[in-house]
Legacy VTK file of the C-alpha trace (Angstrom):
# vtk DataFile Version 3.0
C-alpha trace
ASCII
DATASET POLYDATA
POINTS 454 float
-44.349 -14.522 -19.486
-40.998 -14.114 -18.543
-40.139 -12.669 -15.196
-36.415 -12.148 -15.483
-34.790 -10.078 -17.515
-32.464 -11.433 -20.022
-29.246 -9.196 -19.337
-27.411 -9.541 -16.021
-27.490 -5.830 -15.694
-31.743 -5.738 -15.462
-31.355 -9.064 -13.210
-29.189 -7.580 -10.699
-30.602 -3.981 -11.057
-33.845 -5.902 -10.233
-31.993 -7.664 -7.429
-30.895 -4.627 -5.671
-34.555 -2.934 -6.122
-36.131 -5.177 -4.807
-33.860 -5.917 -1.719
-33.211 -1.965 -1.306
-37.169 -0.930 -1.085
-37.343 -4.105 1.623
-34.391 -3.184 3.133
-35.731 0.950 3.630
-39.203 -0.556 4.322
-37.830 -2.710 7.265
-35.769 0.138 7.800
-39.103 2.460 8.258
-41.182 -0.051 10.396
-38.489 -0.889 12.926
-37.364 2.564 13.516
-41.110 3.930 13.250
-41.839 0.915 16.132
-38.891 2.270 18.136
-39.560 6.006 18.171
-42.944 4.489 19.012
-41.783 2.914 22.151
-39.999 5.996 23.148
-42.794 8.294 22.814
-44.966 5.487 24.567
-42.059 5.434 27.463
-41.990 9.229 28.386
-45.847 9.021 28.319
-45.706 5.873 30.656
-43.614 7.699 33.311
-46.139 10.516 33.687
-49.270 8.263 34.369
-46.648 5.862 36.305
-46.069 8.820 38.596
-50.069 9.252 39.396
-50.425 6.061 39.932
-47.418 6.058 42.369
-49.416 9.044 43.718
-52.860 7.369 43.859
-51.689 4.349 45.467
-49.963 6.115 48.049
-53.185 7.812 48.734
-55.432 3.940 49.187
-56.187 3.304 52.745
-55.755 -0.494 54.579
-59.516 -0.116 54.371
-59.795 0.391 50.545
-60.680 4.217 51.012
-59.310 6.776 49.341
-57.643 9.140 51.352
-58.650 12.479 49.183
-56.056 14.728 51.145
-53.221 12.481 49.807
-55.170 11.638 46.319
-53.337 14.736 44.327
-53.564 15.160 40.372
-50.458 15.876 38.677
-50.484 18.978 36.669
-51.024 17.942 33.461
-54.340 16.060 35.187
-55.671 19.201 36.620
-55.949 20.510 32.726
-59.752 20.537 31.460
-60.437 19.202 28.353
-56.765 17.703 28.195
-57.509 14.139 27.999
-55.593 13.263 31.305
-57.496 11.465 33.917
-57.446 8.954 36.782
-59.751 6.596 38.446
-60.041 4.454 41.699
-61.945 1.322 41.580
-62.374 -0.844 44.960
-65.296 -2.350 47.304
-65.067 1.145 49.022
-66.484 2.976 46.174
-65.216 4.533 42.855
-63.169 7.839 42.757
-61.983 9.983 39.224
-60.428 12.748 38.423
-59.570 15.170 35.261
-60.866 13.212 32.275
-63.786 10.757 32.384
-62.734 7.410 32.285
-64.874 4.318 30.367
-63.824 1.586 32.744
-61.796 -0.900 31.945
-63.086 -4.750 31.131
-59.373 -6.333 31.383
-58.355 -8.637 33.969
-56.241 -7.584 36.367
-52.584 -9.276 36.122
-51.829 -11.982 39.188
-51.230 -10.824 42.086
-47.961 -11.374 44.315
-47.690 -10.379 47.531
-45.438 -7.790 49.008
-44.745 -7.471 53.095
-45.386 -3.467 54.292
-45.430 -2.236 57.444
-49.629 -1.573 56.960
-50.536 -4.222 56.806
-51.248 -3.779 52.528
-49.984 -5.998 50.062
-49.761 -4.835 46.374
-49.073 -5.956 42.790
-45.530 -5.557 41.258
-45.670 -2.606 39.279
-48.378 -0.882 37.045
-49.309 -2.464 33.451
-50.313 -0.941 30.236
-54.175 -0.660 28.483
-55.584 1.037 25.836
-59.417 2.256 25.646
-61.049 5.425 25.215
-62.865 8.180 27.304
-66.454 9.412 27.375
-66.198 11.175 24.326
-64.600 8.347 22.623
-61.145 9.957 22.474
-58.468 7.157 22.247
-56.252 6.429 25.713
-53.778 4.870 26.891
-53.890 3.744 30.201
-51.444 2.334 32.694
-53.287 0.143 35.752
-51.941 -1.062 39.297
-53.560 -3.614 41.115
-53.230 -2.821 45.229
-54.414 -5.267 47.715
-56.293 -4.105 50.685
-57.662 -5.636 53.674
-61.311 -4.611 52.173
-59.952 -6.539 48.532
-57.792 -5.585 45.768
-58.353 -1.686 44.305
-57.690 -0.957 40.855
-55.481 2.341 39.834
-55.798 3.697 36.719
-54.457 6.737 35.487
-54.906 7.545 31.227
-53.523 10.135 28.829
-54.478 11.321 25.394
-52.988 9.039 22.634
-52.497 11.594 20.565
-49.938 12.536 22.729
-47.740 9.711 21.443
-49.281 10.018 17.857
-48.586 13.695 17.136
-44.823 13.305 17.897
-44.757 10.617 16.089
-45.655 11.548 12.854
-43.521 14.609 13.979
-41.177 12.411 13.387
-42.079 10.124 10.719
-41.525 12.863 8.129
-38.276 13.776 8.296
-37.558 10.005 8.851
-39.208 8.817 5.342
-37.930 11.873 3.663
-34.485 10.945 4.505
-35.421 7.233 3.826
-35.953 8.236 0.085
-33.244 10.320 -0.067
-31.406 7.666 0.756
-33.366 5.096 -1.318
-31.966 7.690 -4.417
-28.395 7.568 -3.549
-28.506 3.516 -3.093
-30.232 3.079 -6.784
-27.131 6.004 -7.926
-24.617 3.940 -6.486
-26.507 0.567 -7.152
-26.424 1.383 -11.588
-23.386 2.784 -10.957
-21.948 -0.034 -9.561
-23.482 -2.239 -12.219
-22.096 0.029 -15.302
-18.478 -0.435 -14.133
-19.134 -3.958 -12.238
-19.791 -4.612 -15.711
-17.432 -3.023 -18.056
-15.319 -6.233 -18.294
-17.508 -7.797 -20.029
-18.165 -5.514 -22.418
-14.421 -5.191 -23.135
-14.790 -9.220 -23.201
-16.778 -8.825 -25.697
-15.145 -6.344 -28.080
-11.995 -8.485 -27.448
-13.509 -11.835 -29.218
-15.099 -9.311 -31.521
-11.351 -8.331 -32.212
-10.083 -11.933 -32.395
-13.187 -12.779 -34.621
-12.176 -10.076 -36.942
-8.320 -11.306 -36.805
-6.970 -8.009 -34.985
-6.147 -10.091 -31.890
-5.092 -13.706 -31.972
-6.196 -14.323 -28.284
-8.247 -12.926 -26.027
-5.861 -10.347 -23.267
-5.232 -12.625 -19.835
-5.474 -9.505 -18.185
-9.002 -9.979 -16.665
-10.525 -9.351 -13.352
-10.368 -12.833 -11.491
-14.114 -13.903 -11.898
-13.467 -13.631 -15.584
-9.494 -14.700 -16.228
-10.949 -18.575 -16.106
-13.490 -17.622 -18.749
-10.559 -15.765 -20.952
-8.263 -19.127 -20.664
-11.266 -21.673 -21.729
-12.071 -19.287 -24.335
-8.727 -18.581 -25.938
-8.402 -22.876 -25.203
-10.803 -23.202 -27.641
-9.337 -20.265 -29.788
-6.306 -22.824 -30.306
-8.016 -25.636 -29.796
-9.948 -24.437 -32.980
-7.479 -23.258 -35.001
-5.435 -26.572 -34.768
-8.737 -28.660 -35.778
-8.555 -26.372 -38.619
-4.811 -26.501 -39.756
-4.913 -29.909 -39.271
-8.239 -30.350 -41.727
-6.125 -28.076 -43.980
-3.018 -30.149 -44.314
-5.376 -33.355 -44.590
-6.800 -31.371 -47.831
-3.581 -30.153 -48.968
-2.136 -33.099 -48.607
-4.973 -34.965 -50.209
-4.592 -32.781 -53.045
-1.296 -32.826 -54.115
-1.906 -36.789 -54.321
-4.079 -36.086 -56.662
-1.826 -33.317 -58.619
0.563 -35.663 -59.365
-1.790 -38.587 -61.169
-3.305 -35.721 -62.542
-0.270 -34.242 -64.454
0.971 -37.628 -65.604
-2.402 -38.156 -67.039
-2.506 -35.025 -68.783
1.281 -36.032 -69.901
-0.257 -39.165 -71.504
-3.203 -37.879 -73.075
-0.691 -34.728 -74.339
0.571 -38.037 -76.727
-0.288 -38.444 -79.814
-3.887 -40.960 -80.713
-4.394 -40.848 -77.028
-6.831 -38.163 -76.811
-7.818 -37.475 -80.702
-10.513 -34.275 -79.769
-9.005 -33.414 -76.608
-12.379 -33.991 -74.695
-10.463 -36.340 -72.290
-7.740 -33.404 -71.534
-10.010 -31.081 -70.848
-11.993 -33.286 -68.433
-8.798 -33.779 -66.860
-8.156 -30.003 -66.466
-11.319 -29.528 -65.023
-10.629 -31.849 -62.277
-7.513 -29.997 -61.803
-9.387 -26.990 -61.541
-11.939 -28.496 -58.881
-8.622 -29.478 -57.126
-7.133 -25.893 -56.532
-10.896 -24.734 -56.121
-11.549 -26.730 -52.947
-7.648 -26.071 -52.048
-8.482 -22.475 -51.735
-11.642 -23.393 -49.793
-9.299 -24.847 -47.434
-6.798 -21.875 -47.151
-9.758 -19.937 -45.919
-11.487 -21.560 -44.112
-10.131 -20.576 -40.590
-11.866 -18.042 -39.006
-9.987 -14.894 -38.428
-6.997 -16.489 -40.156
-6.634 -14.720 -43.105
-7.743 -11.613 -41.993
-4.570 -11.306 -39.450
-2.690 -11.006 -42.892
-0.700 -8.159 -44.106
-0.870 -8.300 -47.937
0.541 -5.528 -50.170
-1.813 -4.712 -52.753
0.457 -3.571 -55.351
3.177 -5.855 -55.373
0.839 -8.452 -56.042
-1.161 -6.836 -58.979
2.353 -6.357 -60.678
3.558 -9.908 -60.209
0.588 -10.982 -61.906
0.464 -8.454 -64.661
3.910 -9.467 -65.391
3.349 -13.198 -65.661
-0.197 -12.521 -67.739
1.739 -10.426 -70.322
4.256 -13.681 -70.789
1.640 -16.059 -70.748
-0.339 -13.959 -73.151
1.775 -12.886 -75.097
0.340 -13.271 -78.814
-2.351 -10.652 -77.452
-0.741 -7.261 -77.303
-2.977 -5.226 -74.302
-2.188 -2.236 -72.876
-2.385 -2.311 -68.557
-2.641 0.271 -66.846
-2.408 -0.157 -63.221
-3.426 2.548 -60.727
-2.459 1.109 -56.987
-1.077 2.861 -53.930
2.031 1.295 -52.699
0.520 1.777 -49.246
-2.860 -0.069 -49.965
-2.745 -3.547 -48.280
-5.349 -6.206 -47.634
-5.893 -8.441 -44.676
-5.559 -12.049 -46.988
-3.316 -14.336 -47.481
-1.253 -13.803 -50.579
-1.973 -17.484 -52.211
-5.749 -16.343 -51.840
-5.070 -12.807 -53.137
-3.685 -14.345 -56.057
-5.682 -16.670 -56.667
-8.556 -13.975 -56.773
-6.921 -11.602 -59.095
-5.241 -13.732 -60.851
-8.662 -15.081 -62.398
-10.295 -11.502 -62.828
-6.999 -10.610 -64.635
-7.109 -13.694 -66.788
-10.586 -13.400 -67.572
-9.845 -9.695 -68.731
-6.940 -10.874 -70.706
-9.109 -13.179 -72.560
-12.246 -10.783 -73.629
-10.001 -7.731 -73.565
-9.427 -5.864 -77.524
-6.565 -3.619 -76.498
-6.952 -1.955 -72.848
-6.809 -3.276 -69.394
-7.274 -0.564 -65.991
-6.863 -1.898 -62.802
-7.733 1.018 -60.039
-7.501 0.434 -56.032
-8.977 2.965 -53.789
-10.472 3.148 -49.964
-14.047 2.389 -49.155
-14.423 2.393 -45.427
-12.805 -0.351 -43.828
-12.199 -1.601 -47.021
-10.418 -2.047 -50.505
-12.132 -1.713 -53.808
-10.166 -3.174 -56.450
-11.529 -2.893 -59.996
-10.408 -4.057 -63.152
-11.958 -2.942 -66.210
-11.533 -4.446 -69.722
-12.779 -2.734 -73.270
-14.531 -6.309 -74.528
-17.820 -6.971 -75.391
-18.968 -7.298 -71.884
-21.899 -8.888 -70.618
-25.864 -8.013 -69.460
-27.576 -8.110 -66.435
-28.760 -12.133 -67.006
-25.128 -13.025 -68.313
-23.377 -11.295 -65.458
-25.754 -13.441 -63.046
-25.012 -16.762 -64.962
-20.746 -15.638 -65.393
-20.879 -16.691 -61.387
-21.938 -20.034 -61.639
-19.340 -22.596 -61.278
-18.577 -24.508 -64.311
-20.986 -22.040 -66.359
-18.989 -20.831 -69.688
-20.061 -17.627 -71.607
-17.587 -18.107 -74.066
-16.995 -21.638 -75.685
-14.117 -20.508 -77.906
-11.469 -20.571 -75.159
-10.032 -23.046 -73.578
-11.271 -21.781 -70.224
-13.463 -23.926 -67.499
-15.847 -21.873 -65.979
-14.556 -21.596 -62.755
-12.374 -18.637 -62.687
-15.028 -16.020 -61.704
-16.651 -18.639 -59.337
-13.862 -19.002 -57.410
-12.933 -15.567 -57.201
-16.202 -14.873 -55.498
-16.255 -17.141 -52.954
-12.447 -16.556 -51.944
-13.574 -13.303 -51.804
-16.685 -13.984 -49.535
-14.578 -16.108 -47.098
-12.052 -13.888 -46.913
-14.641 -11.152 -45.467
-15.302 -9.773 -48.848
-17.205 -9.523 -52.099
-16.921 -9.200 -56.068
-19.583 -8.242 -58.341
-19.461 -7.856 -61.765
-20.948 -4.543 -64.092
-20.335 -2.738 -67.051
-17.459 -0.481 -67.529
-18.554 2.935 -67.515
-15.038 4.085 -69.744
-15.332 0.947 -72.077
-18.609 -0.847 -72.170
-16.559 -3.530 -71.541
-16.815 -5.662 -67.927
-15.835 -4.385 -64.551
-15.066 -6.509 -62.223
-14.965 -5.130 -58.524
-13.083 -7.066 -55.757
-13.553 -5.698 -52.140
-11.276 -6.737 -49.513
-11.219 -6.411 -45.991
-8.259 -3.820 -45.302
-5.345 -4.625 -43.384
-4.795 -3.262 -39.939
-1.594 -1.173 -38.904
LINES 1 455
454 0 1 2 3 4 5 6 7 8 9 10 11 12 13 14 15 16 17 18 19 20 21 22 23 24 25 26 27 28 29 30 31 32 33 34 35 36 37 38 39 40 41 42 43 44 45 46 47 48 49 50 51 52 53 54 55 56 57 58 59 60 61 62 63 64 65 66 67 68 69 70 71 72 73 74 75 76 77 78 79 80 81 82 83 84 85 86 87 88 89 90 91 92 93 94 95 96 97 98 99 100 101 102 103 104 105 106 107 108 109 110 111 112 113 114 115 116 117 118 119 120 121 122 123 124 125 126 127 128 129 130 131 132 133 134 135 136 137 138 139 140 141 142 143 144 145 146 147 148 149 150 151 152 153 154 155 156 157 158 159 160 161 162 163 164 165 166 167 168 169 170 171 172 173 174 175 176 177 178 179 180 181 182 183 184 185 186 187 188 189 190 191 192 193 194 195 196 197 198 199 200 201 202 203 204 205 206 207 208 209 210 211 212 213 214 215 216 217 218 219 220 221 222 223 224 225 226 227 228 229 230 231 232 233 234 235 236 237 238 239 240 241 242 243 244 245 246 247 248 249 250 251 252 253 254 255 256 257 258 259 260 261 262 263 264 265 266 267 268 269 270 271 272 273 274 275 276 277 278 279 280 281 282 283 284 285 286 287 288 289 290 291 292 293 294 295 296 297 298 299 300 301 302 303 304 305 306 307 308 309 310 311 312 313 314 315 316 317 318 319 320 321 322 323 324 325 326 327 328 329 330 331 332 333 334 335 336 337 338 339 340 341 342 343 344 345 346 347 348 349 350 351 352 353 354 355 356 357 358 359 360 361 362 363 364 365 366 367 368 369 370 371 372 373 374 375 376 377 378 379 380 381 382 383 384 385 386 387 388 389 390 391 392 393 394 395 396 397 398 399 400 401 402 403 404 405 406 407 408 409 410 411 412 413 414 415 416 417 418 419 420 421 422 423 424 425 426 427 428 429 430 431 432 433 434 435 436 437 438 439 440 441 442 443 444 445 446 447 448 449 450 451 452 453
């Protein structure tokens, strides 16, 4: 079972929940203990005063002296709960409120010099207990030292004298607690929700750079996250020179092999070197492997390609323009529907290499009419180029994308075209997908690219 949360915001909400309900709690026992005390205090200074009275009243012979013995007023009340009561080896005297003697010791006693002769304790202590009719009281006792023995003052009050205030008081007090309990969680998720906002903008930020809108991530952090920001736009370049450098190694690599390749094919071109031509066109399917995996490689760095600004329509013309020389001895009509303003985020070797293939492919299965149409989708371009050939079905169309997989053995095509469109395609943050065309019957091949930001 897992206790904390897994976001920082529900582990520091949590945080300051828990600590604010101690905090308030604390907050209600302390002050409850001190309005306590001062209730207690006010209610100790009455009985202290009849004590003060009573002992006043004690003989040097451990009487009583009932002319002096007065009860405040608040002791003169029946029924209030106020009382007082002289124990000594002279005898026992009370008055208001019956008192249950007390079983407590009497604190030590330290000796005072008066002029008669009496020596008494230093000052009255506190006691709890409870009259005759069990009422709860709370006394306050004064040991005074006689010539006879020691004579015990007590005077009590009501407890609920001290309570009823009290709770008086506790209401307001934990009212105002929660209400400020309600503001503290307010300003507590409040705090949170914009303690936190940088790192949601963090986030969208390496979103961005993921998506090749931003290279690196802004510097312009609060300080708890700028050393975060560095590290991670570190490894941004630390990344994307890993990659380039994997790039050039397969670039590089490749061209090696272009060269050997070409001379070969120059060779075998010769006459009795390559009587059926099998060894030719194992040759050009190496080449093709070679600029497959180049293109691979061209792609490969995330983000890269996407910070591109390709426009859509030079491109298609270029191409259209070196098909129709290239084919030549087939006379097809293009039409080419393309916003000048359309432009994809891919580099323009990959863009290229996509549509060159689709085109080529058309070219080949194509009886008179080629349309190539661009149009918005979204956050994206849908390029389609539709040809008026035979076209394929559903199980063809599924095999037509697997590299090295030929339809159509009476071309001097390898297979790979259509492969390698799709996976440029998927690398660069797109798709193709092949159907029939609705206008022709013929094949449609539809190329979506990730659009280029502004």
């Amino acid at each position: 079972m897992r206790v904390w949360p897994r976001s920082l915001f529900g582990r520091l909400l949590g945080i300051a929940t828990v600590t604010t309900i101690a905090a308030l709690a604390f907050a209600a026992v302390t002050i409850g203990h001190v309005l306590e005390r001062f209730v207690i205090r006010g209610l100790d200074q009455q009985l202290d005063a009849q004590v003060t009275v009573l002992a006043r009243a004690v003989r040097p012979d451990g009487r009583l002296d009932g002319a002096r013995a007065i009860s405040l007023p608040a002791f003169e009340e029946a029924g209030s709960g106020w009382g007082w009561r002289v124990d000594g080896p002279a005898g026992h005297w009370a008055g208001g409120a019956v008192i249950v003697p007390t079983a407590a010791p009497l604190p030590p006693w330290r000796p005072h010099g008066r002029d008669d002769g009496r020596r008494d304790d230093p000052g009255p202590h506190p006691g709890e207990g409870r009259d005759a009719t069990g009422e709860r009281l709370h006394f306050r006792q004064m040991a005074v030292s006689t010539r006879a023995g020691a004579v015990l003052l007590t005077a009590a009050g009501p407890r609920r004298v001290a309570v009823a205030p009290l709770r008086e008081a506790m209401v307001p007090l934990l009212l105002s607690l929660a209400l400020l309990g309600g503001a503290l969680a307010l300003a507590t998720g409040l705090q949170l929700r914009f303690g936190l906002r940088p790192l949601r903008r963090l986030r969208r930020e390496l979103g961005d750079v993921r998506a090749g809108r931003l290279r690196h991530i802004p510097t312009d952090q609060p300080a708890e996250i700028a050393p975060l920001a560095a590290e991670l736009n570190a490894l941004i370049d630390q990344n994307e020179e890993g990659l380039a450098h994997a790039r050039r190694h397969v670039s590089n690599l490749a061209h090696g092999l272009k060269t050997p390749l070409a001379a070969l094919g120059v060779r075998l071109a010769e006459a009795g070197h390559d009587p059926d031509g099998s060894l030719r066109a194992m040759v050009s399917q190496i080449d093709r492997r070679v600029r497959h995996h180049l293109g691979r490689a061209r792609a490969a760095a995330p983000g890269g390609n996407r910070r591109a600004h390709t426009s859509l329509r030079p491109a298609v013309m270029d191409l259209v323009t070196a098909l129709e020389r290239i084919h030549a001895e087939r006379p097809v009509a293009v039409a080419v529907e393309v916003a000048p303003a359309l432009a994809v985020a891919v580099d323009p070797q990959d863009l290229d290499e996509m549509v060159g293939n689709l085109l080529d492919n058309a070219w080949r299965h194509a009886r008179s009419a080629i349309r190539i149409e661009a149009r918005m989708e979204a956050a994206a371009v849908a390029l389609t180029i539709d040809d008026d050939g035979p076209g394929l079905g559903e199980v063809a169309i599924d095999q037509a994308l697997v590299p090295g997989r030929r339809l159509d053995e009476r071309g001097d095509g390898h297979g790979f075209g259509l492969s390698i469109a799709q996976e440029l395609a998927e690398l660069n943050g797109g798709k193709l997908a092949l159907s029939r065309a609705p206008a022709t019957s013929g094949l449609r091949a539809a190329l979506t690219l990730p659009v280029a930001s502004i």
